[in-house]
N, C-alpha and C positions, 0 to 999 in steps of 0.2 A: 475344757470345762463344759460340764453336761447345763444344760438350759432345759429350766424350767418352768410352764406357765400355769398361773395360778388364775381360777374364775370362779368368781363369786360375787354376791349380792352384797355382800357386809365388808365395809371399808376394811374392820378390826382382825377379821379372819385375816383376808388378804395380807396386811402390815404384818400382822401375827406369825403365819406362814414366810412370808417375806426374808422375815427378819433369821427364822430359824433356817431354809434352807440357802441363804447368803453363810450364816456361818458355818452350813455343810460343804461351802465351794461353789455353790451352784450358781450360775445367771438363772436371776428370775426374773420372769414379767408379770405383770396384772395385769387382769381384765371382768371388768362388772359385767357384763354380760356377754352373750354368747355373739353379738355380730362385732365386738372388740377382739375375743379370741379367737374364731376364724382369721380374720384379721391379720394377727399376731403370729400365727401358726405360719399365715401364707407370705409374710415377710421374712419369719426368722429360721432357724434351723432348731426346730423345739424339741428334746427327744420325751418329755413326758409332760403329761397334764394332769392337774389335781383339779377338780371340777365337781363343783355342787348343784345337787339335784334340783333343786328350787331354787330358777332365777326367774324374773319376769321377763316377759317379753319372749324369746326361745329358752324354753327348760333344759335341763340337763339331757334329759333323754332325746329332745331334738338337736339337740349342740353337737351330743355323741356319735348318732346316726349320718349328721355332716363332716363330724371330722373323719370317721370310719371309713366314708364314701371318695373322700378325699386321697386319706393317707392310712390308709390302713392301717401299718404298722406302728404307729402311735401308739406308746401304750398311755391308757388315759385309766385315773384314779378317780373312781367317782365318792363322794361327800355327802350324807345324807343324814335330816334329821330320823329321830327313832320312832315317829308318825311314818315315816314315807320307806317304809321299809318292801311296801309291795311293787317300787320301781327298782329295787337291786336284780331282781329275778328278770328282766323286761331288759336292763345295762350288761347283766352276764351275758343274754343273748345277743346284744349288740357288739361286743367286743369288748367291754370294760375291764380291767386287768385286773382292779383292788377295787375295794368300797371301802368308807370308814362311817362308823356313825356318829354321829353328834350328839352330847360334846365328847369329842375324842383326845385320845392321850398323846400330844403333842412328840412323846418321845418314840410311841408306839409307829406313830404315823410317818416319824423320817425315819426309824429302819427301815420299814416298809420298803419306802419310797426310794431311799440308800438300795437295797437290798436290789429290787426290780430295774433299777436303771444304771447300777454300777457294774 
């Protein structure tokens, strides 16, 4: 069973997400911010991450820069509203595998994510 960790600021996305990649088969985890999913990363065996661009405290693009450094082959999915679109270019070059914008298509996003890690 592929494990996957979800990070975000917003309870609703998280449960949201949650709830949709449990019924793809997946172990998920949450994490509100970026020093919970380092965290979670270095406890568990995580093979992807869906990770939004604005969180307080460490951003997305420092989160991604940590995980990168860490574990390279992570692939991590970054989450972004349609404002913050000039850090997708800045996450290409850190290593980010997928983007999605917000609000995005729920069914769009677990193919995606189906697609890249199965």
């Amino acid at each position: 069973m592929k494990h996957i960790l979800i990070v975000d600021d917003q309870l609703g996305i998280r449960l949201l997400l949650k709830e949709l990649f449990t019924q793809e088969g997946y172990n998920v985890s949450l994490a509100a911010n970026g020093y919970e999913a380092l965290e979670l990363i270095n406890e568990h065996n995580i093979d992807g991450v869906l990770l939004d661009m604005k969180i307080p405290g460490m951003d997305g693009i420092q989160i991604l820069k940590r995980i990168k450094e860490q574990w390279s082959e992570l692939p991590v999915m970054m989450m972004t509203a349609y404002g913050e679109l000039n850090f997708i270019e800045e996450a290409k070059k850190l290593g980010a595998s997928l983007y999605f914008t917000k609000p995005f298509d729920v069914f769009e996003l677990r193919d995606s994510v189906n697609n890249l890690l199965k």
